[in-house]
Structure formats: structure tokens, C-alpha cells
N, C-alpha and C positions, 0 to 999 in steps of 0.2 A: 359895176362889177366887170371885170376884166374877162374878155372872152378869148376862145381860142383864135379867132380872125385878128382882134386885137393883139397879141402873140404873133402868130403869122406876120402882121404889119412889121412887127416892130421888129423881125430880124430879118423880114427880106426875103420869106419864103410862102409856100402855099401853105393853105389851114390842113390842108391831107399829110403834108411833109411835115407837121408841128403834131397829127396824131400818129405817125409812123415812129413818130423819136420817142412820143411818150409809150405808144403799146407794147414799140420793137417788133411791130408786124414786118417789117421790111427793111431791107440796109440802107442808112441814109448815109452821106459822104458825110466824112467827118466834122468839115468844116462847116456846115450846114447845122450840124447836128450841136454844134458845141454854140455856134448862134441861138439856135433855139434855143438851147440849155440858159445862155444867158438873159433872154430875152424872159425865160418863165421866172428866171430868178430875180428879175429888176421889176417885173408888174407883178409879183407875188400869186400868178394864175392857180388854181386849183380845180382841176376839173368836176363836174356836175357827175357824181357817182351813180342818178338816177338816172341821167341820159345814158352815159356809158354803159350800163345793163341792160337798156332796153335794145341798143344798136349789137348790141354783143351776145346777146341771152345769154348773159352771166353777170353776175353782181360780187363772185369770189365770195359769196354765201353759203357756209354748211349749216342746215336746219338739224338740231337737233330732237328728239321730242321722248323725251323721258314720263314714264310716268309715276314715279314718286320721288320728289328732288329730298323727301327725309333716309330714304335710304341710301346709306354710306355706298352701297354697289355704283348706282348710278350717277350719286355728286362726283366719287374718284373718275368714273368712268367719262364723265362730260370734262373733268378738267384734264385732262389726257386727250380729250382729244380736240378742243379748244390749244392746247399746247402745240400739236400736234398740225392742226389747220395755220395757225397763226406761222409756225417756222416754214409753210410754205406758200404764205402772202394771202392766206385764207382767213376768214372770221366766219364767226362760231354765232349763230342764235339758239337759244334753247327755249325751248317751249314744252313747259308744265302740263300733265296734261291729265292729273288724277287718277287715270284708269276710266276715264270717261269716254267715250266713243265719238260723242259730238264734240268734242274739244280735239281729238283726235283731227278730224276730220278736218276741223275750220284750218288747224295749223298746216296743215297738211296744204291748202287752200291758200294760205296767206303766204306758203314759203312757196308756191310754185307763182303766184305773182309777184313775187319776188323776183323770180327769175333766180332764186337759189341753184347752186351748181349739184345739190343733190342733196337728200334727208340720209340721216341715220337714224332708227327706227327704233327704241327699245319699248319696243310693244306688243303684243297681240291679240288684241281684238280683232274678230274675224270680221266685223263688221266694216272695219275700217277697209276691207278687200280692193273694193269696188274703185273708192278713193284714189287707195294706191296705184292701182293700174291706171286710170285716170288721168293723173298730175302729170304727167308727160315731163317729168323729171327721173332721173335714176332715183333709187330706195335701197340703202343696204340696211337691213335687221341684225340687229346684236342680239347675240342671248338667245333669240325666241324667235325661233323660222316663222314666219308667214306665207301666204299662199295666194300669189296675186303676179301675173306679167309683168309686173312693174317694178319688182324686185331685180336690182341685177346681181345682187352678192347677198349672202349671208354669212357672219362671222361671230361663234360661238367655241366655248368648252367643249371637253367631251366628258358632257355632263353623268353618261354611264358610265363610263369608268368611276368618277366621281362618287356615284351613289356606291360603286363597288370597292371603290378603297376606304370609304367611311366605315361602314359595313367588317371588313375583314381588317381593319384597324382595332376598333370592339370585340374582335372576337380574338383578336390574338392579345388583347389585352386583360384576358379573361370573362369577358360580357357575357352572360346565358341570357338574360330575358333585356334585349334591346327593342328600345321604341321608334321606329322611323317618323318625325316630321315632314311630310313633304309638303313642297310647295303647291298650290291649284294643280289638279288637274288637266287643266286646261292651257295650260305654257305645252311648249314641248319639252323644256328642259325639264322639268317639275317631273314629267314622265317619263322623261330618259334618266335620270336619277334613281326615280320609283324603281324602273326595271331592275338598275344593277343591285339595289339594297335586295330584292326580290330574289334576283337570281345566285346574289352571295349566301341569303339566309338558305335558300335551299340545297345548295353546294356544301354549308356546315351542319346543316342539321337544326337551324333555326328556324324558332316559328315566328311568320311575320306578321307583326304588330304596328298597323300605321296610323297617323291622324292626320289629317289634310289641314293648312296653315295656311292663313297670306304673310306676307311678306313685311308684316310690321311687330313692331317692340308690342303693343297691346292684346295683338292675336296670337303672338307667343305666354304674354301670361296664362292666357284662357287655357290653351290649350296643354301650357305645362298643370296648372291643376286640374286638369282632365287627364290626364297619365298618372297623376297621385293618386286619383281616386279608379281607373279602370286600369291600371296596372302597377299595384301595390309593391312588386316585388321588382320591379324596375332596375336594371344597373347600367345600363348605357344608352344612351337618348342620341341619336343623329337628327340635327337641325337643321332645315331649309334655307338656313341664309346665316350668317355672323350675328345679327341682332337678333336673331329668336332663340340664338343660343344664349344669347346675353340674359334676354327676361328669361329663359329656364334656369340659368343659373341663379337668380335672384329670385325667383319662385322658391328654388329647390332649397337655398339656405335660408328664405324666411320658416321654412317648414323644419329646418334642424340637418339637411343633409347637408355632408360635407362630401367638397367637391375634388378630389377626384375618388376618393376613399369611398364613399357609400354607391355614386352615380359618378358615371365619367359621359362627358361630353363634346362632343364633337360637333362644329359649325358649317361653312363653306363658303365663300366669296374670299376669307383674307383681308378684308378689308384694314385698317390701321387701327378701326377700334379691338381689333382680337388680340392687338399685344399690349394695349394698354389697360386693362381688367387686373383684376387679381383673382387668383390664378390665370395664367395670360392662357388664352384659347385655342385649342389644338383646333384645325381647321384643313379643309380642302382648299389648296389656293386654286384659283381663277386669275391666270395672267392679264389682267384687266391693261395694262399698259399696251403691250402685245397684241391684245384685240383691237384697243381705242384707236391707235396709231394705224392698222390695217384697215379698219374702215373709212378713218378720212383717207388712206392709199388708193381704194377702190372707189371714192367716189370721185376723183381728182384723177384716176385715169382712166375712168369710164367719160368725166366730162371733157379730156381733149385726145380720146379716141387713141388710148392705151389699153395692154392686156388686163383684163378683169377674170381674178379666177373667182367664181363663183359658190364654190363650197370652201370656207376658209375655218377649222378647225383646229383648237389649241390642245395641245394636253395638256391635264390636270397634276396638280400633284398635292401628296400627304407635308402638312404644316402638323411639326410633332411640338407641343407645347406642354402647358400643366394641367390640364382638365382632363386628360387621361394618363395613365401609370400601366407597366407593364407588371402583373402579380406576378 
């Protein structure tokens, strides 16, 4: 195996002068540098990525850690910013991590010996706190603020607005008895959402009607036939996420409603599955491009000591589709 001294040899210069031309820590004289060049190219040298991380504390490693890779939010969201790392000499690991806290945690653990150049977080388990301030790497959260020193950025929606244009979307579209979906209680977006459906229904003279969801196709069934039977007279349903609008829609026409005519409904994330449905999905988009792209930015200038703004905030906006109609 061809080493760097071996290089050195063979064009005539030092092994420090052979890592300055690969790193570009330093200006080498050209003629030197175009030996060396030669010289990697004629022993086919490849440098040891694992030593290079450890001398650098940096491996050019973005940790991802998502916790549910079935939802469409966060596959879009990971391949944006996988896109994202790669166009500026970065790679991408991602780590699955179920909504589990111990898995949370180990990744959390594996990517900082790593020597990962920073996590992006889409999580919040409070439990994981500790962790995060801990791993003595940067941490920027997407979506869902956490609360830990070790956080240097977070970059999210404004998720009340959100709930507040789904909300006064319904009602301009003739909606009286609308059902809010939200997400757990315990994200913060879920409850900056809650607020604005709350604060619009009370702005129009609506009473509010909610049921708490998680974030999957299954727990959207459930609880769309739990609106059938606790709120019979239903005509607009706002969804937690793109796919719980999906299984409400599929609920609501195994039961005989027609969509947008009986019940109209509205989603949130925009994901890609909302315009391919029939009737395609009126929805709240979430710039997910815009976000993914900002977070690998803040974790890439927090690691060679660039401005990091720390509250990074997109607006949302109304996706006017066919699952609602203006009477």
C-alpha cells in the first residue's frame, strides 16, 4: 500500500509538502505542487479517510437522524440535504431512529466519534437533552426546537401561521363544523399549529374541535373514524401532515363521502405524494428544500468558524388544490 512518505519520495519533496497540496492548508510553489500531483497520479495513492479525521476533527461527515424514514416529510427532506452536503464536498449518514430515545442517543454517540462535522436533528425527545449538549459537536434541529447548549441553530416553518391559514382557508370556503388533526402535543410545531387553528376558530366564531394524531398513514385511519362517529356533521378536517390527509380521504370515501362536496380537506408538509392522489391535495407547503439546504449551511459554517444565525424561520404558504372548493 502506497503511503504518503512513499509520494514524498517519489517527487522529491517532504510528506508535510505532499499534505499541504492535498488539503490546500498552504501555498505550495507550483512546480512542486504539479510533482506531487504527478507523483499521486503514477502510485495511485489514496489517502486513509480514517486517519485524516482523526488529525483534522473532521471526517466531512453530516449525521443525519431522522425519526420515521416512512414518512414522505422526512425522506424529501434527507435527500435535499444529502444533495445539498455532497455539492459542497460533504456526505450524508443517516440514522433511523424510530422515535426511540436509546437509539437516539447511541447515533448521537456514533456520529460524534465520528468526528462528524455536525448532526441535523429531526427530533424531539427531551430525553435526548443531555446527549446533545454532551457530543461536543454542533446540532441543528429541523422542525422541532429542542432545548440543550448543544444546539447551535434551529431551522423550521412558521408553523402558526400554518395552522392559521389552514383554518381561514376552511372557513372562507364555506366550512362551519371543521375538525382540527394535530400532531402530538409534544413537538413544538404540533403546538404552534394548534395555536393558530385556535386562534382563527376564535377570530371567526368557530368552535374548536380537535383530536391529537401521530404522524403515520395508520393513526390517520383511526382517528378519521373517530370524527365520523364524534363529529357526524363534519365538513372540513385539517391534517397534521400530507399522509393523514391521505388515509382521511380514504376513510372518508370508503364511508360514501365525496371529496370535496361533502367534507373538504386540507393536509400540510406538500410533500409530492399531495399532487399525485385523486382529487390532488390542497395543502400547506413547508419549503423543505429551503430548510434542508440551510441546515447543511449552518452546520458547515459553524464547523470552519462562519456566521451561524441561530433562529432560521421559513414562511409557509396556502397549496390551493381539489379537496377543497370555494361555495
Amino acid at each position: 500500500m502506497t503511503s504518503i512518505r512513499d509520494v514524498a519520495k517519489l517527487a522529491g519533496v517532504s510528506p508535510s509538502t505532499v499534505s499541504r497540496v492535498m488539503n490546500g492548508t498552504a501555498k505550495v510553489d507550483e512546480e512542486k505542487m504539479q510533482r506531487v500531483l504527478n507523483a499521486i497520479s503514477e502510485t495511485g495513492f489514496k489517502p486513509n479517510e480514517v486517519a485524516r479525521s482523526l488529525f483534522k476533527k473532521s471526517s466531512r461527515i453530516i449525521g443525519v437522524i431522522a425519526p420515521d424514514i416512512e414518512n414522505p416529510f422526512f425522506t424529501e427532506m434527507a435527500k435535499v440535504i444529502e444533495g445539498e452536503a455532497y455539492a459542497r464536498g460533504y456526505r450524508m449518514t443517516l440514522c433511523y431512529s424510530e422515535n426511540k430515545p436509546e437509539k437516539e442517543k447511541e447515533s448521537i454517540r456514533m456520529l460524534s466519534r465520528m468526528n462528524a462535522d455536525g448532526i441535523i436533528l429531526m427530533t424531539n425527545n427531551e430525553e435526548i437533552d443531555a446527549e446533545v449538549k454532551d457530543c461536543g459537536i454542533p446540532v441543528v434541529a429541523v422542525d422541532r426546537r429542542i432545548h440543550a447548549d448543544g444546539e447551535v441553530a434551529f431551522v423550521e416553518a412558521d408553523h402558526y401561521e400554518g395552522g392559521k391559514l389552514a383554518a381561514r382557508h376552511l372557513i372562507q370556503c364555506g366550512c362551519r363544523n371543521i375538525v382540527n388533526i394535530s400532531g402530538p402535543q409534544k413537538y413544538s410545531s404540533a403546538r404552534d399549529r394548534y395555536r393558530g387553528y385556535v386562534d382563527t376558530c376564535k377570530q371567526y366564531g368557530r368552535e374548536v374541535q380537535n383530536l391529537e394524531c401521530e404522524y403515520s398513514f395508520d393513526q390517520g385511519q383511526l382517528v378519521a373514524e373517530e370524527i365520523l362517529n364524534r363529529y357526524p356533521a363534519v365538513d372540513g378536517i385539517i391534517s397534521c401532515n400530507d399522509m393523514v390527509a391521505i388515509s382521511v380521504f380514504k376513510v372518508l370515501r370508503h364511508h360514501g363521502y365525496q371529496i370535496p362536496e361533502d367534507v373538504q380537506i386540507i393536509g400540510f408538509d406538500n410533500v409530492a405524494l399531495a399532487h399525485l392522489i385523486t382529487p390532488e391535495l390542497t395543502t400547506i407547503r413547508q419549503p423543505i428544500a429551503d430548510m434542508g439546504k440551510t441546515a447543511v449551511q449552518c452546520i458547515i459554517s459553524y464547523a470552519t468558524g462562519g456566521r451561524v444565525m441561530r433562529v432560521n424561520k421559513f414562511p409557509v404558504t396556502l397549496i390551493k388544490r381539489e379537496t377543497t372548493i370555494m361555495k
